[in-house]
KESE-410453 format. One line per field, with one value per residue (C-alpha): residue number from 1; residue in one letter; chain; x, y, z. Coordinates in Angstrom, 2 decimals, always signed. Each point is the difference from the previous one (the first is absolute). Last residue first. Layout:
n: c(NUM;...) .
res: c(A;...) .
chain: c(A;...) .
x: c(X;...) .
y: c(Y;...) .
z: c(Z;...) .
***
This chain:
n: c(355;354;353;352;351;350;349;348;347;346;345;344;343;342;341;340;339;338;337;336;335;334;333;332;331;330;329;328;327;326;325;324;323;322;321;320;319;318;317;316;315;314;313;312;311;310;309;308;307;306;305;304;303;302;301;300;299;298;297;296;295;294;293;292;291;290;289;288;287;286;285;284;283;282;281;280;279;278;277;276;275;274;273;272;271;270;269;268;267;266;265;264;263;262;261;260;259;258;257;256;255;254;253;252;251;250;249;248;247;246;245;244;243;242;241;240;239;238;237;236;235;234;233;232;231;230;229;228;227;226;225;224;223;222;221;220;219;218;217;216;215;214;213;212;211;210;209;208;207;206;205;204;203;202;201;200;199;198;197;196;195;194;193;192;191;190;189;188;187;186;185;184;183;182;181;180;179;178;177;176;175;174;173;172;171;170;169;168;167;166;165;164;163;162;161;160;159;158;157;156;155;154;153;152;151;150;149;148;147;146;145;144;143;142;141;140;139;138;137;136;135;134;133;132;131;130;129;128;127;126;125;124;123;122;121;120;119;118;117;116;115;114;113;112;111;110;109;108;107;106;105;104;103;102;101;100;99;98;97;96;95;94;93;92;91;90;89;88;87;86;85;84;83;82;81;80;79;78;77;76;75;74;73;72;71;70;69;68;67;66;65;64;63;62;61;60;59;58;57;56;55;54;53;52;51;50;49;48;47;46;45;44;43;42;41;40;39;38;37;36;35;34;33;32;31;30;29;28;27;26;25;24;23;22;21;20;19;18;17;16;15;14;13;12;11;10;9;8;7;6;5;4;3;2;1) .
res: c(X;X;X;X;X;X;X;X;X;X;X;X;X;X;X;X;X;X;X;X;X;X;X;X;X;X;X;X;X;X;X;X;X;X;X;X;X;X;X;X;X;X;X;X;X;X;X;X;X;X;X;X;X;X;X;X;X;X;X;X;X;X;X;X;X;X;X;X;X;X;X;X;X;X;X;X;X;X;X;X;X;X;X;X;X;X;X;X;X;X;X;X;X;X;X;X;X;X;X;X;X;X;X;X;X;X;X;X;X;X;X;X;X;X;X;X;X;X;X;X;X;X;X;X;X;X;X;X;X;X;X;X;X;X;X;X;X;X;X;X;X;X;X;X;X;X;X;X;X;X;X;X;X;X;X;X;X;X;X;X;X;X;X;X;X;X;X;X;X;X;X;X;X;X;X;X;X;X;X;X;X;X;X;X;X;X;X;X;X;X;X;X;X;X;X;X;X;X;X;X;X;X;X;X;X;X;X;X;X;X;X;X;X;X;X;X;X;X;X;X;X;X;X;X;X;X;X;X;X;X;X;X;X;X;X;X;X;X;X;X;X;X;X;X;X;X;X;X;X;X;X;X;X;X;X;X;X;X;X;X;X;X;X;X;X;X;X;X;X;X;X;X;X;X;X;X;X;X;X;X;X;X;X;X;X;X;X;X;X;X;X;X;X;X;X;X;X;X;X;X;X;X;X;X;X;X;X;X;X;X;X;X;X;X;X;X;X;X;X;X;X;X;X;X;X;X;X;X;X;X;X;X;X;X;X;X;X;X;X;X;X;X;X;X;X;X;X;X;X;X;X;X;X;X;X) .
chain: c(A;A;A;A;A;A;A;A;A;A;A;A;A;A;A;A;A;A;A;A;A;A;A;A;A;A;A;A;A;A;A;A;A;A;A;A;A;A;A;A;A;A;A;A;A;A;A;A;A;A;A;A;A;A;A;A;A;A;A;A;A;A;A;A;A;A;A;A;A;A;A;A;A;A;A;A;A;A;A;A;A;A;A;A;A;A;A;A;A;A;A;A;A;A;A;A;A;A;A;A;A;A;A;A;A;A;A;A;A;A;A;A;A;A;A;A;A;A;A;A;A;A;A;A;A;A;A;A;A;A;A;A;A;A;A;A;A;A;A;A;A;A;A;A;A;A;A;A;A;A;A;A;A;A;A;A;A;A;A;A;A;A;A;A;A;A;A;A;A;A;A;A;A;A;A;A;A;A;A;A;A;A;A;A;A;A;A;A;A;A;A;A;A;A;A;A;A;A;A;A;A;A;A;A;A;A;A;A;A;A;A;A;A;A;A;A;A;A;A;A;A;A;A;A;A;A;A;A;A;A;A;A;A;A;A;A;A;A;A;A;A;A;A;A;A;A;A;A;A;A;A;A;A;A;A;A;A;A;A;A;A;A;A;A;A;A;A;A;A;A;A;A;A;A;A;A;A;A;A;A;A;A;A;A;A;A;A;A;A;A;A;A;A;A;A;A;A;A;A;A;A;A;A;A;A;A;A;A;A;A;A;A;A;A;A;A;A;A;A;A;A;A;A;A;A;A;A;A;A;A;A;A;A;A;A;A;A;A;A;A;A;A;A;A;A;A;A;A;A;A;A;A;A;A;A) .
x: c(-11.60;-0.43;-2.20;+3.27;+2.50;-2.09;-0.66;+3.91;+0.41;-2.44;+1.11;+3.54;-1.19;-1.54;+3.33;+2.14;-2.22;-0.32;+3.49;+0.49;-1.90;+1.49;+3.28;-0.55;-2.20;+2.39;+3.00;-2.24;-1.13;+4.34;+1.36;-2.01;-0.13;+4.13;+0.62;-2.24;+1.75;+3.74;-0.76;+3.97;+2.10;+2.81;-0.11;-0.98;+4.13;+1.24;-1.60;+2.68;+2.69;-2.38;-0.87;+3.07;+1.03;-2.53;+0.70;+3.24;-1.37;-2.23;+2.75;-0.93;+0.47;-0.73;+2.10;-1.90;-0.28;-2.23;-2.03;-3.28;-1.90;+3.01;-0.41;-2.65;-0.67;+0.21;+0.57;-3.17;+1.06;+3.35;-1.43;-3.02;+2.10;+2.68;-3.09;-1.32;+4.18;-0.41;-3.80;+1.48;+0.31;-3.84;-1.44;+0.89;-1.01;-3.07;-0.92;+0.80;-2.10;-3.17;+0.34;-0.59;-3.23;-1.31;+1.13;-1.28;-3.41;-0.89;+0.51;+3.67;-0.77;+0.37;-0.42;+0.67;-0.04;+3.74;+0.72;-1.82;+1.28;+3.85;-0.20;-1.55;+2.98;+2.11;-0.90;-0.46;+3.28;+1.97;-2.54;+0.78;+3.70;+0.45;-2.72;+2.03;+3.30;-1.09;-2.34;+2.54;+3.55;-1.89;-1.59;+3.40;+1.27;-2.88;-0.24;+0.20;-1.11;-1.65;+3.25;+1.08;-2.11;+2.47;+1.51;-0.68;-3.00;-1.28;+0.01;-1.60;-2.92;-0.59;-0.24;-2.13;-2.86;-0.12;-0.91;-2.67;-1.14;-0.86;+2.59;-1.09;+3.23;+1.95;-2.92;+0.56;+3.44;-0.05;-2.57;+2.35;+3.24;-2.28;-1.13;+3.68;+0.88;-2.92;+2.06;+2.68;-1.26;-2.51;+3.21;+1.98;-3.26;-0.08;+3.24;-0.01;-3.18;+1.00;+3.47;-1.85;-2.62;+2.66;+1.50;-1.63;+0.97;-3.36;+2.05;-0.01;+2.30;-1.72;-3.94;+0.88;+2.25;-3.10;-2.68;+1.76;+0.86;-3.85;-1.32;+2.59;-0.29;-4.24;+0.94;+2.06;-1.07;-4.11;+1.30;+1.90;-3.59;-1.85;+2.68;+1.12;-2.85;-1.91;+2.56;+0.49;-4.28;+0.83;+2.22;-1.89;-2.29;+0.94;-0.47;-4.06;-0.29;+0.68;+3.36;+0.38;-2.40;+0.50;+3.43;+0.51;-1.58;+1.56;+3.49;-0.78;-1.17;+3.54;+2.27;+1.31;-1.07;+1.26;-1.88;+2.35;+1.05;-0.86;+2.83;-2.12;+0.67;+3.11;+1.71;+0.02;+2.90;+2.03;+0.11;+0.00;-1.46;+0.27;-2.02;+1.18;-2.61;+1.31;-2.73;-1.65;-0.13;-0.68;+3.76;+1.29;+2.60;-0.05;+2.43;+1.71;+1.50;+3.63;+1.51;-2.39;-0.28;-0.32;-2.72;-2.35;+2.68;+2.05;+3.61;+0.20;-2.00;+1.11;-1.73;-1.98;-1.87;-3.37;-1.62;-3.15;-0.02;+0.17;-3.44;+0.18;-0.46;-2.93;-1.72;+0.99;-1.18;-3.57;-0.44;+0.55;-2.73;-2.70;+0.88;-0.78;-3.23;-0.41;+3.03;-0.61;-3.14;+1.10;+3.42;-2.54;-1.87;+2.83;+1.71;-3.18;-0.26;+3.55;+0.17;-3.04;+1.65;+3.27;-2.49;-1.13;+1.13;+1.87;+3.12;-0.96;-2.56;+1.21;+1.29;-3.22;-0.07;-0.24;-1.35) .
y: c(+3.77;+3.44;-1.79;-2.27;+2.59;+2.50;-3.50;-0.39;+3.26;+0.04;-3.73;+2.04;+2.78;-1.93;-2.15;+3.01;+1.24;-3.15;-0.36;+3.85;-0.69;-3.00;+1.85;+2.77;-1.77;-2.61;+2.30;+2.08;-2.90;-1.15;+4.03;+1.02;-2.72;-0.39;+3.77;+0.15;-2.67;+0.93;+3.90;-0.27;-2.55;+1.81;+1.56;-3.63;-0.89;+2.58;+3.51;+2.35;-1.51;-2.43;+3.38;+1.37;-2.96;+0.16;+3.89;-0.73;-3.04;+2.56;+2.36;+4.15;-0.23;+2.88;+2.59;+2.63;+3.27;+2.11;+3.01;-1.39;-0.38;-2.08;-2.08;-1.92;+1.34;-3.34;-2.61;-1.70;-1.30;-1.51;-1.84;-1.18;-1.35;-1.80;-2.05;-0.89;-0.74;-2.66;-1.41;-1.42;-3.33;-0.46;+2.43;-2.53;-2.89;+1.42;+1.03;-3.63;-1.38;+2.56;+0.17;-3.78;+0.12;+2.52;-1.13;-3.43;+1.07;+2.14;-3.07;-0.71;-1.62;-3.62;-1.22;-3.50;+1.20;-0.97;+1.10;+3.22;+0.53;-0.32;+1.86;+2.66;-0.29;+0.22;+3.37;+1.57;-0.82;+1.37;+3.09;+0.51;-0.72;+2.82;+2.46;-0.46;+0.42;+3.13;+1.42;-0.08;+0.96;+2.47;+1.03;+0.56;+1.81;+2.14;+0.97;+4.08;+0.55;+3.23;+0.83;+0.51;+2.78;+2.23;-0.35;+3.17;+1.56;-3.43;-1.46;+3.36;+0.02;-4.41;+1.14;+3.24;-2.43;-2.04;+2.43;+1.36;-3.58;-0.27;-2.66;-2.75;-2.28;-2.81;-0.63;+3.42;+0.29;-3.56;+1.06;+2.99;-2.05;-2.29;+2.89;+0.88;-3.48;-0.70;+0.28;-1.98;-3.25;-0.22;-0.73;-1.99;-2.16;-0.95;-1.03;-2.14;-1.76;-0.22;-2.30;-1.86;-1.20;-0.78;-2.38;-3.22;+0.32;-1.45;+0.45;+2.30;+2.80;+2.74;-1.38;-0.62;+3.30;+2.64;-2.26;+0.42;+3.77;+0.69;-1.94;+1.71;+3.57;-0.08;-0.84;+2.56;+3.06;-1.08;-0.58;+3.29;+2.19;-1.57;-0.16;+3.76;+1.89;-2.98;+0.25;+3.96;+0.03;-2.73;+1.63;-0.14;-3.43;-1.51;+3.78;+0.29;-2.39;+2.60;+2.11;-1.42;-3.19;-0.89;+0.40;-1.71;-3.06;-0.80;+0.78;-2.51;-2.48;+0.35;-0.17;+2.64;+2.93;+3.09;+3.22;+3.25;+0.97;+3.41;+2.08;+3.01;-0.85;-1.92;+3.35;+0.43;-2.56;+2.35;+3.90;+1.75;-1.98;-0.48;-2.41;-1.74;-1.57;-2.92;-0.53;-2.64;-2.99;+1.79;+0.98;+1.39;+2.69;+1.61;+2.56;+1.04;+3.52;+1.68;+3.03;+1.33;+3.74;+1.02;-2.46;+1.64;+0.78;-3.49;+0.06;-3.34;-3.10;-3.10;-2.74;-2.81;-2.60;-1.57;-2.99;-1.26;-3.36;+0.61;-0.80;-0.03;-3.78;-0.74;+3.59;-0.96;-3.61;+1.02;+2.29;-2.84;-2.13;+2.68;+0.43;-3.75;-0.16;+3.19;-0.11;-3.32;+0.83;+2.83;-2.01;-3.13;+2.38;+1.43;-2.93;-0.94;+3.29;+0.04;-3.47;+0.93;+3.29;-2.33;-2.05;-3.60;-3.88;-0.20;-0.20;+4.10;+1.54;+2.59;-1.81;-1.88;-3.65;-2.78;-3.18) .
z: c(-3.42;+1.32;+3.35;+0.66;+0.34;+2.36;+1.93;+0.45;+0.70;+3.01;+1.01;+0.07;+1.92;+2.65;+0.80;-0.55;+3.12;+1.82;-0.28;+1.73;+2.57;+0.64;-0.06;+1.87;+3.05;+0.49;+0.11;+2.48;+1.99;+0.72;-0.47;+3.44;+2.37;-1.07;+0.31;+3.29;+1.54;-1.15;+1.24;+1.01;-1.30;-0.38;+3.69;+1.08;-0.70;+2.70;+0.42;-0.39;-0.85;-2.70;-1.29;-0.40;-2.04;-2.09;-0.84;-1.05;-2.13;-1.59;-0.56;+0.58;+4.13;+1.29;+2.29;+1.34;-0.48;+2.40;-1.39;+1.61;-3.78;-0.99;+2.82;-0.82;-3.96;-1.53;+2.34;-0.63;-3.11;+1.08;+2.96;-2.64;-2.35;+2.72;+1.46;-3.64;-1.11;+3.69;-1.47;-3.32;+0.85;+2.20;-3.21;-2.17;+2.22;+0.46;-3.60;-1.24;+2.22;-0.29;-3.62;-0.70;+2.69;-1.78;-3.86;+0.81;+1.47;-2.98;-2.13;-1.90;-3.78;-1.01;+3.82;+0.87;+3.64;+1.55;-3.88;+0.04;+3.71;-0.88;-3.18;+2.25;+2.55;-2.40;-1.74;+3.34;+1.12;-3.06;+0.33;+3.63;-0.25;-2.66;+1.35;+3.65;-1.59;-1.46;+2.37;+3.36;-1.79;-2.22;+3.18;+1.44;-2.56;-0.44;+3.57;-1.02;-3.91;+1.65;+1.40;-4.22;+0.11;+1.83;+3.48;+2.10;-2.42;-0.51;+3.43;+1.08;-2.67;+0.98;+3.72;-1.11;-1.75;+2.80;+2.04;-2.37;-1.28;+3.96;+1.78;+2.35;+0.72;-2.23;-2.33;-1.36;-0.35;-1.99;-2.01;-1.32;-0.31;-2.51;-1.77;-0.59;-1.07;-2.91;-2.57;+0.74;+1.94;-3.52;-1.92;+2.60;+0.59;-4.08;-0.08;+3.45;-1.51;-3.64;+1.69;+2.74;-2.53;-2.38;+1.83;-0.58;-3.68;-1.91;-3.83;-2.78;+1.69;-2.24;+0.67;+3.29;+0.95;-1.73;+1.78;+3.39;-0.67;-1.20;+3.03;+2.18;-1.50;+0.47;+3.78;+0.90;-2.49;+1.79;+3.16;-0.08;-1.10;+2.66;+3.23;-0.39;-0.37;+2.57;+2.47;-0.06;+0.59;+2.82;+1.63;+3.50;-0.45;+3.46;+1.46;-0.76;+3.00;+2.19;+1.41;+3.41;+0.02;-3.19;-0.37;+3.89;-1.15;-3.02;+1.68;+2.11;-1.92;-1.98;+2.77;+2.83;-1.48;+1.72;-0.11;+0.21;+3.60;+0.85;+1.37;+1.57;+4.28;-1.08;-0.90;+3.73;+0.17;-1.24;+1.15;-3.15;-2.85;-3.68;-2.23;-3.37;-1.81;-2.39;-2.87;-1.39;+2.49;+3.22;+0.67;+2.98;+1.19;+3.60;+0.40;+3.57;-0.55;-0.49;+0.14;+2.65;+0.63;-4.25;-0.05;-2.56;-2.18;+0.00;+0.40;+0.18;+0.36;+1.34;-0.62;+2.65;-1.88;+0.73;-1.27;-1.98;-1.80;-3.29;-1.88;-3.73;-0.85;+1.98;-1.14;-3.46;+0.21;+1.82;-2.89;-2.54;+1.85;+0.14;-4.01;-0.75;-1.15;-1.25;-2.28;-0.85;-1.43;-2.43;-0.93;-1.23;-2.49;-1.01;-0.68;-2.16;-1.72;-1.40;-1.26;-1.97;-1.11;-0.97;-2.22;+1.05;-1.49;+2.43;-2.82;+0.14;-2.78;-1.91;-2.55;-0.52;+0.22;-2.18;+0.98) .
***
C-alpha cells in the first residue's frame, strides 16, 4: 500500500503526531503537577542555620564594628538579617517550613498556603510541557522511522539513539521556561515578583542565565529519554508476546511506560537533584550584594552536595519523582498510542471510502 509522503511510517501525518502528544502532555500536566511541586519544595529546602560575620565600617553602626547576622535559606532565596544585641534577633527569626517526608510536606502545603499550591506553575508547565511534547515526541517517531527505513534492519538500539536525539532538541528550547516553573514551584511568587528575579538575573548576568541548569538537565533528560524509550520499546515487545498480541492495547503501553519510566527516572534522579539546586540559585545572593563562590561543573556541584547532605542529598524528592514520572510516563504514552491509534483507523477509513 502506498503511502503519501507526508504521511509518517505510522501510517499518520506530523500534525496528527502533533495533536496526540499534545493531547497526552495536557493531562499529564494536571495530573501530575501537585507531585512535581512537592519534588521542588523536597529538593530545595536547606536546613536553616545561623552564621556569625563581621561587618565593617557600616553607616548605621558607626559605634559597633561588628554585629551578630543571622543568614537562612527557605529554598529560593538566602535572607540575610542583622541584629544588635544577639540572641534577641531570635525574637523575629522565623524558621521557614521544614518537610520532613513527602506526606508531610503534602500536608503542611495545604494546610499553610491551600490546596490551590500543588498546581502553582502550572500555567509555565502547560506553555512549556504542550508545545515541547509535541517537538519531543513528533522528532522521535520521525527520527526512529527516518534511522529504520535508512539503516534497513530491526537494530535494537535505535530506540535509545532517536530518543536521546530528539530529548536534546526539545531540552534546548524550552530551558528558560523550565528555570521559570522551577522558581515557581519552589516557593509562592506573584508573576510581578517573579518577573523582577528573572529582570535582575538578566541585567547582572545576561540572557544566557536564562539557559541556567541546562547542563545538568541535559545530563538528567537525555539519558533518561534514551533509557526510557529503549525500555519502553522492550517491555511492550515483551507484553505482546507474553499476550499473543499483534498490536500493543491501551493497557500494554500504560503499564509498559510505567516500568520503563521508573527505572529511568530511578538512574537519572542525582542530575534532577543537581538541576533544580542550580536553578533555584539564580538571583540568591546576587540580589543581597554578596559573592559567593559556585560551583559551575556538575560533578563539582555533586560532590558538594553529597558534603553537604551525604548520599540522600542526591537522592532527594526520590518518592515523589518516582510516584510522579511512573503514572505520568504511563499516562503520556498511552495517551499518545491511543491517539496515533485513532488517527490511523481515521486515515485508513478516509483511504478506503475514495476507493
Amino acid at each position: 500500500m502506498a503511502e503519501n509522503s507526508s504521511v509518517s511510517p505510522g501510517g499518520i501525518t506530523p500534525l496528527q503526531q502533533m495533536l496526540a502528544s499534545g493531547t497526552g502532555a495536557l493531562f499529564t500536566s494536571l495530573f501530575v503537577t501537585p507531585l512535581d511541586v512537592v519534588k521542588i519544595r523536597l529538593q530545595a529546602q536547606k536546613t536553616p542555620f545561623s552564621k556569625v560575620l563581621s561587618i565593617q565600617t557600616i553607616p548605621w553602626s558607626i559605634h559597633q564594628p561588628k554585629w551578630k547576622c543571622f543568614l537562612y535559606c527557605n529554598g529560593l532565596m538566602d535572607h540575610l538579617y542583622v541584629c544588635q544585641n544577639g540572641n534577641s534577633c531570635t525574637a523575629w527569626y522565623k524558621t521557614p517550613t521544614h518537610f520532613t517526608g513527602t506526606m508531610d510536606a503534602f500536608v503542611k502545603i495545604i494546610r499553610h498556603e491551600g490546596i490551590r499550591s500543588l498546581w502553582s506553575g502550572l500555567p509555565p508547565t502547560l506553555v512549556m510541557a504542550v508545545p515541547a511534547t509535541m517537538i519531543y515526541f513528533t522528532t522521535y517517531d520521525q527520527l526512529r522511522g527516518f534511522l529504520y527505513a535508512k539503516m534497513d534492519s530491526q537494530g535494537r538500539y535505535i530506540p535509545l539513539v532517536a530518543g536521546g536525539l530528539a530529548r536534546l532538541g526539545a531540552v534546548t528550547v524550552i530551558s528558560p521556561l523550565e528555570l521559570i516553573r522551577t522558581k515557581m514551584q519552589s516557593r509562592p511568587l506573584s508573576y510581578r515578583e517573579l518577573s523582577v528575579c528573572i529582570q535582575s538575573a538578566v541585567a547582572q548576568d545576561g540572557w544566557l542565565s536564562l539557559w541556567r541548569g541546562l547542563g545538568p538537565t541535559m545530563l538528567r533528560d537525555v539519558p533518561f529519554s534514551a533509557l526510557y524509550w529503549y525500555n519502553y520499546e522492550l517491555v511492550k515487545e515483551h507484553f505482546c508476546n507474553r499476550f499473543h498480541l499483534d498490536e500493543a492495547t491501551f493497557m500494554v503501553s500504560f503499564a509498559a511506560g510505567a516500568i520503563s519510566g521508573m527505572v529511568a527516572a530511578i538512574l537519572t534522579l542525582p542530575f534532577d537533584v543537581v538541576k533544580t539546586k542550580r536553578q533555584i540559585e539564580l538571583g540568591d545572593m546576587e540580589t543581597l550584594g554578596v559573592s559567593t563562590s559556585r560551583s559551575s561543573s556538575t560533578w563539582l556541584l555533586m560532590q558538594r552536595i553529597r558534603a553537604e547532605s551525604g548520599i540522600r542529598g542526591l537522592f532527594a524528592g526520590f518518592l515523589p519523582r518516582v510516584i510522579k514520572v511512573a503514572p505520568a510516563c504511563a499516562i503520556m504514552i498511552s495517551t499518545y498510542e491511543f491517539g496515533k491509534t485513532f488517527f490511523q483507523k481515521m486515515n485508513e477509513e478516509q483511504r478506503l471510502s475514495s476507493l
